[in-house]
C-alpha positions in Angstrom: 52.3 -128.9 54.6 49.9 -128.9 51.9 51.1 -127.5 48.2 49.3 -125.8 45.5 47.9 -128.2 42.8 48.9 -126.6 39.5 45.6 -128.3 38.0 42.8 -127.0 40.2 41.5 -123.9 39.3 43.1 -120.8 41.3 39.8 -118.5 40.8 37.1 -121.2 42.3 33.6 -120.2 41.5 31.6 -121.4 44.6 28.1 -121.5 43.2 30.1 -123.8 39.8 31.6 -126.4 42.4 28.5 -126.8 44.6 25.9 -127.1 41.4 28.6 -130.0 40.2 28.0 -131.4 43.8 24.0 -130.7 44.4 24.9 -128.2 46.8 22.1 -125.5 47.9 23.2 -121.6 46.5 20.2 -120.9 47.7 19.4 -119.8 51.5 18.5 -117.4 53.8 22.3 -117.8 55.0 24.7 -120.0 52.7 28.2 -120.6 54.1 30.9 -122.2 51.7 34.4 -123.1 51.7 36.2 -123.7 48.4 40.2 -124.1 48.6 42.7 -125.9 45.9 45.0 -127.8 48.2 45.5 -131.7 48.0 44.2 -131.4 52.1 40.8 -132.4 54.0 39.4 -129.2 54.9 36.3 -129.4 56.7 33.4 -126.5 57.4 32.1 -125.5 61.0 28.7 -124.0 61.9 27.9 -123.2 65.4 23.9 -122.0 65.5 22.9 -119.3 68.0 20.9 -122.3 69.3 24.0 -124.3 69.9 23.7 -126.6 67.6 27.1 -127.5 66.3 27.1 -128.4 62.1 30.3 -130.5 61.0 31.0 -133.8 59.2 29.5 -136.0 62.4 26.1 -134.2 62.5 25.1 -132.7 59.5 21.7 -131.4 60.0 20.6 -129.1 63.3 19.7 -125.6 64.3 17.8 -124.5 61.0 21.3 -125.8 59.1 22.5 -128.3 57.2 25.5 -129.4 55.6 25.0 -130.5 52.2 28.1 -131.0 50.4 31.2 -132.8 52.4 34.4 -133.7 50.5 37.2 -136.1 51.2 40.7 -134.7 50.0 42.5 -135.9 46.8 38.8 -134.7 45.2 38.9 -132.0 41.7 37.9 -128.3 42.8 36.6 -129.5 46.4 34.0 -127.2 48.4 32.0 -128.0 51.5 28.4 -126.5 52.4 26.3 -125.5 55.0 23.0 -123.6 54.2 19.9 -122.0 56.2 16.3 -122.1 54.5 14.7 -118.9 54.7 11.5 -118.7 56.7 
């Protein structure tokens, strides 16, 4: 069972964490997952198309995922983001 961290920050700002990483705030649709457990969480995007967006295939259906973090990481946050048309 994962446990609090008492040294990540309990009010993550998404847009903060993904600047750090080079993430995209920007997007026609921008999906993000910020959490402050000492655990691998990993995002999930199925397209209408399909197309299924995760760790093993990163880019597909108009998405991609542009920030993927490993556990143990400071203020971790994962990304998937749509360019406008």
């Amino acid at each position: 069972m994962a446990t609090a961290n008492p040294n990540r920050d309990p009010n993550p700002n998404p847009n903060k964490r993904l600047l750090r990483e080079g993430g995209s705030v920007d997007g026609s649709i921008v999906l993000t997952l910020c959490w402050n457990t000492a655990c691998d969480l990993d995002i999930h995007c199925v397209t209408p198309d399909g197309f299924h967006i995760n760790y093993a295939a990163k880019k597909g259906g108009g998405g991609e995922l542009d920030v993927d973090m490993q556990t143990n990481c400071k203020d971790p946050v994962e990304n998937i983001f749509f360019k406008g048309s």
